[in-house]
C-alpha positions as CSV (number, residue, x, y, z in Angstrom):
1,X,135.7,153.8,-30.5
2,X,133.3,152.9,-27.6
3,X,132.4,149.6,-27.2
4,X,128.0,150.4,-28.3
5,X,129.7,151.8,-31.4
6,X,131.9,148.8,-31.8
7,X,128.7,146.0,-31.1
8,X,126.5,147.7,-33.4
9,X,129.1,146.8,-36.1
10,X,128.6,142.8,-35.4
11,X,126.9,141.1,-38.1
12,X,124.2,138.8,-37.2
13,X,126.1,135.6,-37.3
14,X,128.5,136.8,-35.1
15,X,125.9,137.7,-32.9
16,X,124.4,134.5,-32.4
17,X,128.4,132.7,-32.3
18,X,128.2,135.5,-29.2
19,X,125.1,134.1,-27.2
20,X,126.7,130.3,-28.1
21,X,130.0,131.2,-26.9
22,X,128.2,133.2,-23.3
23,X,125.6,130.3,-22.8
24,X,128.4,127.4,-22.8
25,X,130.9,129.8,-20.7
26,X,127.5,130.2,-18.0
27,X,126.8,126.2,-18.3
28,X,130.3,124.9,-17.0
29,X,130.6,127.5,-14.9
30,X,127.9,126.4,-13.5
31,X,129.1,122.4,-13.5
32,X,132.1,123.7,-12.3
33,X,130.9,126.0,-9.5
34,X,129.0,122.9,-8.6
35,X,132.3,120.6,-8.3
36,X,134.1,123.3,-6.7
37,X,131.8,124.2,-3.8
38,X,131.2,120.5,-3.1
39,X,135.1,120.1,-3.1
40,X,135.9,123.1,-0.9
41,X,132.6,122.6,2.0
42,X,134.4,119.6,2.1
43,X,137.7,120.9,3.3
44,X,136.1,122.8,5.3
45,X,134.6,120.1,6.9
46,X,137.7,118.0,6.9
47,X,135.9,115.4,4.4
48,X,137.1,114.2,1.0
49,X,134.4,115.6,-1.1
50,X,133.5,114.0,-4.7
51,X,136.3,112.1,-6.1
52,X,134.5,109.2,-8.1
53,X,133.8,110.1,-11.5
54,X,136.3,111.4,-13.1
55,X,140.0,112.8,-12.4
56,X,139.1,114.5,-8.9
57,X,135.5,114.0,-9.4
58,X,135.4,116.8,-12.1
59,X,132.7,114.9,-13.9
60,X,130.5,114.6,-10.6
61,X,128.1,117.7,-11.4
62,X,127.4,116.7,-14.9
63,X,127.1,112.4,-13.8
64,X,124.4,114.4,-11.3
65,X,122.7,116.2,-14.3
66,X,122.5,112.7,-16.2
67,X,121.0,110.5,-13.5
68,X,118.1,113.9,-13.2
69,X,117.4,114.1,-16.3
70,X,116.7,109.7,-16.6
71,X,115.0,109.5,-13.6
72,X,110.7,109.6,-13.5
73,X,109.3,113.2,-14.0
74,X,106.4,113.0,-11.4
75,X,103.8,116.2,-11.7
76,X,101.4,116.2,-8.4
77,X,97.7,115.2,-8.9
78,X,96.7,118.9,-7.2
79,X,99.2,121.3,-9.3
80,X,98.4,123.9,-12.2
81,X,100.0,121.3,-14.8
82,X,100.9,124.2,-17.2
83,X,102.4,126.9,-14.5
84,X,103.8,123.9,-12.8
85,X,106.2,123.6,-16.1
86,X,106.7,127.0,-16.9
87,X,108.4,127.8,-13.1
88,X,111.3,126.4,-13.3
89,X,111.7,127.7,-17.2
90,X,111.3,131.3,-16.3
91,X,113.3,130.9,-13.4
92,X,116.1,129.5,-15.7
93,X,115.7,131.5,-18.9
94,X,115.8,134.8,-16.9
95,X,119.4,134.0,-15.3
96,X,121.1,133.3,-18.7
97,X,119.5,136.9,-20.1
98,X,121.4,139.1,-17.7
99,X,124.4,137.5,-19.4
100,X,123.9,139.5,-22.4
101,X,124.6,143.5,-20.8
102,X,127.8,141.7,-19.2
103,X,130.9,142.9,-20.4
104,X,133.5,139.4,-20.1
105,X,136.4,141.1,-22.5
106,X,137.5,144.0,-23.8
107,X,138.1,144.3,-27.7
108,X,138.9,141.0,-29.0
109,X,139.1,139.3,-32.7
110,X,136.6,136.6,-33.3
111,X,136.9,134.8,-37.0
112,X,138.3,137.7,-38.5
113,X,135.7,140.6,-36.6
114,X,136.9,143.1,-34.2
115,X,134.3,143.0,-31.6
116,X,134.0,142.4,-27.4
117,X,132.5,139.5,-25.8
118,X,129.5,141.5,-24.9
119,X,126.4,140.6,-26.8
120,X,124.5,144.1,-26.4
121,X,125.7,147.6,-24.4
122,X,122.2,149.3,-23.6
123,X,122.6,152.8,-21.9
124,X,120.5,151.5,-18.6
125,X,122.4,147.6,-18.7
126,X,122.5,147.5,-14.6
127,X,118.6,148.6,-14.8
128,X,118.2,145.5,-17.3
129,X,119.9,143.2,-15.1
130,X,117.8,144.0,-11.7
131,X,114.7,143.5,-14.4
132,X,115.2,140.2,-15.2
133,X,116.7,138.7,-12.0
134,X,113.3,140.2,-10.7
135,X,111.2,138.3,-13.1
136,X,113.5,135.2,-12.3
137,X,111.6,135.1,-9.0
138,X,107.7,134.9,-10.6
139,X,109.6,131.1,-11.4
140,X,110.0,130.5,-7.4
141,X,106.7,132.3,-6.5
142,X,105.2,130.6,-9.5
143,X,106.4,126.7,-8.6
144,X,105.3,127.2,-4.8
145,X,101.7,128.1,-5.8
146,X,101.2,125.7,-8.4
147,X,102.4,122.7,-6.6
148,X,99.2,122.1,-4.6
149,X,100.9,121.5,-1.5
150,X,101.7,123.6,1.6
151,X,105.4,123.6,2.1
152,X,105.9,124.7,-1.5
153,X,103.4,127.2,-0.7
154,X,105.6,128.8,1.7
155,X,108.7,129.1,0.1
156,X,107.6,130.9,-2.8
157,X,106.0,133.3,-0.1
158,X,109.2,133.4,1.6
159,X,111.2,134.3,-1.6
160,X,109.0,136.8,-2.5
161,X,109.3,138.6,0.4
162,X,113.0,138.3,0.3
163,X,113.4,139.7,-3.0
164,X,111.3,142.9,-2.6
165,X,112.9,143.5,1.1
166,X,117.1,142.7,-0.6
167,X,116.4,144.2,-4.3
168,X,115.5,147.3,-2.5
169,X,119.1,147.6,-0.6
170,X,120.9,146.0,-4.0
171,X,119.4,148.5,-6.4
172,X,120.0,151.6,-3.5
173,X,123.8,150.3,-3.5
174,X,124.1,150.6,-6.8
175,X,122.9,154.0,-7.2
176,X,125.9,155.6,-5.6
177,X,128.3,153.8,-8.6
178,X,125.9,155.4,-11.0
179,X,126.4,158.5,-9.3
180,X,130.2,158.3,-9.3
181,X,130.6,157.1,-13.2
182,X,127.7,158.9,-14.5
183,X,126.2,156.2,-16.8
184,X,124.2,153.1,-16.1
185,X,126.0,151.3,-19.0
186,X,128.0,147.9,-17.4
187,X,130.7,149.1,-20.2
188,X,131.0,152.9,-19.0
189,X,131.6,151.8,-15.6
190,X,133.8,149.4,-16.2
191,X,135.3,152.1,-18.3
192,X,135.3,154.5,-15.5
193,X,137.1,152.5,-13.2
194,X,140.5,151.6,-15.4
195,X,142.7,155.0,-14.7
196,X,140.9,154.9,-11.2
197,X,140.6,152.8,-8.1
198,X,138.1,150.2,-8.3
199,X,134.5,151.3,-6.9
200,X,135.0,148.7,-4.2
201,X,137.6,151.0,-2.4
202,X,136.1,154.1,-3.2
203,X,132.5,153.3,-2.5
204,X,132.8,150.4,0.2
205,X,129.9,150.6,1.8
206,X,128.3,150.0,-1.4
207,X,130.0,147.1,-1.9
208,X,129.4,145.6,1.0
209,X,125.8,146.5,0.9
210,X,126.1,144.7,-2.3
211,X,127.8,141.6,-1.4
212,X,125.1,141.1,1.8
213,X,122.1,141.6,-0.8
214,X,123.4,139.4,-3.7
215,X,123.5,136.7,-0.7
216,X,119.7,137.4,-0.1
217,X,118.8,137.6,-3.5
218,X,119.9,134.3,-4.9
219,X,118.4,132.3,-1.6
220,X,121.6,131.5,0.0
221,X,122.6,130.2,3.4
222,X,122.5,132.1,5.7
223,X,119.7,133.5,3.8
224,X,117.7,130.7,2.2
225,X,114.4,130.8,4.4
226,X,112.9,130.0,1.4
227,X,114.3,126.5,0.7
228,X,114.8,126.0,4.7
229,X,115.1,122.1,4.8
230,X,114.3,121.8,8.8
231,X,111.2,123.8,7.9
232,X,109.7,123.6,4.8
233,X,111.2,119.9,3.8
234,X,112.7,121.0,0.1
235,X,111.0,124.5,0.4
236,X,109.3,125.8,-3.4
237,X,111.3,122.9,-5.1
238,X,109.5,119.9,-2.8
239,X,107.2,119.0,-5.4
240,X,109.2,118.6,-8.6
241,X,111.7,115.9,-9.7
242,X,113.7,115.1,-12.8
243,X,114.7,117.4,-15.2
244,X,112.5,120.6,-13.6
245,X,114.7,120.3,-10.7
246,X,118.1,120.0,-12.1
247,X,116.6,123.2,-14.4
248,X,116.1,124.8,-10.7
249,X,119.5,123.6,-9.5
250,X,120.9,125.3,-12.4
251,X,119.6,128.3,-12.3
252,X,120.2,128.9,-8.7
253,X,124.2,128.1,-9.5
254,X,123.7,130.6,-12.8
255,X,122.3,133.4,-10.9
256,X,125.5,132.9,-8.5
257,X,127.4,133.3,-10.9
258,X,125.5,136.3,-12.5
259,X,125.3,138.4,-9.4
260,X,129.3,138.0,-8.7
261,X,130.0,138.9,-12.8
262,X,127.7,142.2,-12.1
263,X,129.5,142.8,-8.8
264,X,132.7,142.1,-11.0
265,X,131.4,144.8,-13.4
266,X,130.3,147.3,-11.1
267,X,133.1,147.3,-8.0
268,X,136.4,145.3,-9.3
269,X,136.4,147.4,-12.6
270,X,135.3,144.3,-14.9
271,X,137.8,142.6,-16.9
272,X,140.8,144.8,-16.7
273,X,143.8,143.6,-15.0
274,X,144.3,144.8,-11.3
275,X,146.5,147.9,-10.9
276,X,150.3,147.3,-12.2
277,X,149.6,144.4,-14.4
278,X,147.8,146.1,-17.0
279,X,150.2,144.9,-19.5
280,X,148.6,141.5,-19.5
281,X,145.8,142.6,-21.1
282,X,146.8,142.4,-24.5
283,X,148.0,139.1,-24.0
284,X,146.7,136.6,-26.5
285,X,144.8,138.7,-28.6
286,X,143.0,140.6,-25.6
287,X,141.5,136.8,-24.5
288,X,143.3,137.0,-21.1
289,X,141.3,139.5,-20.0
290,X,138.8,136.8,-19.7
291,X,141.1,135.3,-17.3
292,X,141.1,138.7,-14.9
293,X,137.0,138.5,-15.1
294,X,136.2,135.2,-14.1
295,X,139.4,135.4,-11.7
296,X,137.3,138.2,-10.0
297,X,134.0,136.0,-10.4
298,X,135.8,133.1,-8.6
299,X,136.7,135.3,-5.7
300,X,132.7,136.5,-5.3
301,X,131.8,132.8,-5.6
302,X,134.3,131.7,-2.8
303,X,132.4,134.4,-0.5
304,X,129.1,132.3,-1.1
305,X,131.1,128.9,-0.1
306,X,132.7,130.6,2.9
307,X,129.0,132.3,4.5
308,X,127.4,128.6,3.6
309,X,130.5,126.6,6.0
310,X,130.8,129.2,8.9
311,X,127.2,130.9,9.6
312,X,123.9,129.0,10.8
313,X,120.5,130.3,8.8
314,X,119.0,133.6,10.2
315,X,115.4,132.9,11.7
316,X,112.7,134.7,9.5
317,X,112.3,138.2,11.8
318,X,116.3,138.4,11.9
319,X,116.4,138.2,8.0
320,X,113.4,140.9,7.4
321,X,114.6,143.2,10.4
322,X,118.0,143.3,9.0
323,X,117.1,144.1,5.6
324,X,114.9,146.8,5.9
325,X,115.7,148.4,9.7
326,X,119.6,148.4,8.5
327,X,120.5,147.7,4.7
328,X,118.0,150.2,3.2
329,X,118.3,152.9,5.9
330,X,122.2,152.6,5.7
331,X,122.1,152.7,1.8
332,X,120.1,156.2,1.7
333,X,122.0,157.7,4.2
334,X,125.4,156.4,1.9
335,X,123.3,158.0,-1.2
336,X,123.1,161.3,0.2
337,X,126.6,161.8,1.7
338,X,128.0,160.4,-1.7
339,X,126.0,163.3,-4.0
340,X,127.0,165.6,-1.5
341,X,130.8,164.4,-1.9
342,X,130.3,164.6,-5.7
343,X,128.6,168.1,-6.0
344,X,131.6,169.0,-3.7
345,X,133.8,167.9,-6.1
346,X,132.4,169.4,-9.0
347,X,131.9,172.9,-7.5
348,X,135.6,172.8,-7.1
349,X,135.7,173.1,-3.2
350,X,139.4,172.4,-1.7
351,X,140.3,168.9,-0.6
352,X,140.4,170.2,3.1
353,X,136.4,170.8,2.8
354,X,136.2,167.7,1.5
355,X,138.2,165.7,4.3
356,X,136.6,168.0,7.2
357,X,133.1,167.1,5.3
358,X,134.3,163.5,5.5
359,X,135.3,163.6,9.0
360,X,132.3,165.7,10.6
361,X,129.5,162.6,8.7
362,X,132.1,160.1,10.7
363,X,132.4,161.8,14.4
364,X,128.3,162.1,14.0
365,X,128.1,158.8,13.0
366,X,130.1,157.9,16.1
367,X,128.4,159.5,18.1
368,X,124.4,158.5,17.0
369,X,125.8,154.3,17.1
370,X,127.1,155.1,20.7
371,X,123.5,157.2,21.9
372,X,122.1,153.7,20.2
373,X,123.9,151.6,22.1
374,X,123.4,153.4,25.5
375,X,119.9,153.1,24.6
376,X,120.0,149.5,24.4
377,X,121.9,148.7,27.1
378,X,119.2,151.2,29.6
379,X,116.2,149.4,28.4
380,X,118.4,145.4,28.7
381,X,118.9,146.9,32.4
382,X,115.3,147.9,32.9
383,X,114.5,144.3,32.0
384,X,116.3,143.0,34.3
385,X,115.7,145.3,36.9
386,X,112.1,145.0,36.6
387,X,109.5,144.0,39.4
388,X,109.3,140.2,40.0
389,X,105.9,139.1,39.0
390,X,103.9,136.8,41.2
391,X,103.9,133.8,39.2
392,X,107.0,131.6,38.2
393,X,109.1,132.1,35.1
394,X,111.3,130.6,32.8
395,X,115.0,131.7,33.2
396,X,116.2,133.9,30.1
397,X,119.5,134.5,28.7
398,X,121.8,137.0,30.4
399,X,118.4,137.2,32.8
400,X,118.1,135.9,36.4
401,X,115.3,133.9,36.7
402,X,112.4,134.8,39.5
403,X,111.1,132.3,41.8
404,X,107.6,133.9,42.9
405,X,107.4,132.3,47.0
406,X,110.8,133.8,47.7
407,X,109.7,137.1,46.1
408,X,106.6,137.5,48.1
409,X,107.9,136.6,51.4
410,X,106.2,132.9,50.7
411,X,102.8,135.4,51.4
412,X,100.8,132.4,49.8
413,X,101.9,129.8,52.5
């Protein structure tokens, strides 16, 4: 039995004991995420890290949440009262929905019904997810514009941009795992990769495509322009206080979360044990194989923590360069030597054709990076080597500086 055939089976009840079970598993994952990255930058940083309020300071995130939500709700005299309130619910509200295509476990028993912890398994689930993270970001755009004030202002046209420049790259990466399992349903590919090795060996350059655009899609550092502190003061969130920005604060740590369970689903074959330890799967009932996803979740989530310690925030013209002069060329050229691979396959041609097809894209590959580079390094040189001009110049990195008398023979003297 597939698993669509086994939700449609769910009564109602234990479709709504479902969503309850999903939406407290996505809120203390998000309390704890919160705990845990504060704990670790701080290790990093040889610092101690919250340690108050309760045993290791595990009750730090939701003491935060408490002191929001009492202190005064201020809406500016200049902002669009009724978009200023729906922002940060959209932005929220549109996280917790791309929980429900999310496979967490495989079949499992649940008061007395066969089921998984899956709420829905639609045929185009991956399509569903890039829909609603998408609207997530009318919630940023949304909260900049109806602040009334400048900074805010900025951000949200800072995120916007981001978005439409990384979801391009994240959806392109993805197509090449649609290619390889033939189905856009999260539960298919999972399927797909349990007898075979996980997507994130087979197609790496997907997954790393991935892993760089999730960063750029949820606003972190090195990416978040749009919440730049020494620019933009608190970036789209300046303006708001109280409960509207813990509801902000949360969905920034839920959509986290969200991108590393899809990146889970899609590259590190879901919740199924890794290879040789597939026996533990039916361990308690088929439970522990909630263990092996969010195991797989916490690794994704450790990636965010280390980018935010080691790497400074990319200036604005880095950022959009990168995405679209690199990401989305590199993840079209990936498309069409992975269809070629799999047409390949399917024709039945001979693994030698295969590996000398392989080999030939990676010797021309080779050689176009090194004509790039030669190109580089001629037009560096032809800077440098340029005339001196008659007036005096700053001194550039890597660039001898000019000094305009002993150029021209000190002609003015």
């Amino acid at each position: 039995m597939t698993t669509a055939e086994l939700l449609a089976q769910d009564p109602v009840w234990l479709i709504v004991v479902k969503a309850l079970i999903v939406f407290i598993i996505c809120v203390i994952s998000t309390l704890l995420a919160v705990w845990t990255e504060r704990r670790v930058l701080a290790k990093m940083q040889l610092r101690t890290g919250p340690n108050r309020v309760g045993k290791f300071g595990l009750l730090q995130s939701l003491a935060d949440g408490v002191k929001l939500a009492l202190k005064e709700d201020i809406i500016p005299a200049a902002a669009d009262k009724i978009v200023f309130i729906l922002a940060p619910i959209i932005a929220t509200s549109m996280c917790f929905m791309a929980f429900a295509v999310i496979p967490m476990t495989g079949e499992v028993n649940i008061f007395g019904q066969q089921t998984a912890l899956q709420l829905t398994d639609l045929p185009v689930g991956v399509l569903y997810i890039l829909a609603v993270t998408s609207i997530g970001v009318y919630g940023v755009v949304l909260a900049g514009w109806s602040s009334g004030s400048t900074y805010p202002l900025l951000g949200g046209l800072r995120s916007s941009a981001q978005v439409v420049s990384y979801e391009i790259a994240m959806g392109l990466s993805l197509v090449a795992v649609f290619i390889y399992a033939g189905s856009m349903s999260t539960s298919d590919i999972v399927g797909s990769q349990h007898d075979n090795i996980w997507n994130a060996i087979v197609l790496f350059p997907s997954f790393v495509i991935y892993v760089i655009s999730m960063v750029g899609e949820t606003n972190r550092a090195p990416f978040d322009l749009a919440e730049a502190e020494g620019e933009l003061v608190g970036g789209f969130h300046t303006e708001y206080s109280s409960l509207k920005f813990a509801l902000f604060f949360l969905a920034e740590y839920v959509n986290i979360v969200a991108v590393s369970a899809l990146a889970t689903t899609l590259f590190l074959g879901g919740y199924h044990a890794p290879p040789g330890l597939g026996f533990t799967e039916s361990w308690l009932g088929g439970w522990f194989t909630l263990v092996w996803f969010f195991a797989k979740v916490i690794f994704f989530f450790f990636i965010f923590m280390w980018l935010r310690a080691t790497l400074p925030r990319l200036r604005y013209d880095q950022f959009m360069k990168f995405g679209w002069k690199v990401l989305i060329p590199a993840s079209l050229a990936w498309i069409l030597i992975v269809a070629t691979l799999r047409v390949l396959q399917q024709d039945g041609a001979s693994r030698t054709v295969i590996v000398a097809f392989t080999v030939g894209l990676v010797l021309i590959a080779t050689a176009i990076s090194s004509l790039f580079e030669r190109g580089k390094k001629k037009t560096e040189k032809a800077l440098t080597e340029g005339a001196a001009p008659d007036f005096p110049v700053p001194s550039l990195p890597g660039v001898s500086s000019f000094n305009a008398s002993t150029q021209t023979g000190g002609k003015n003297e």
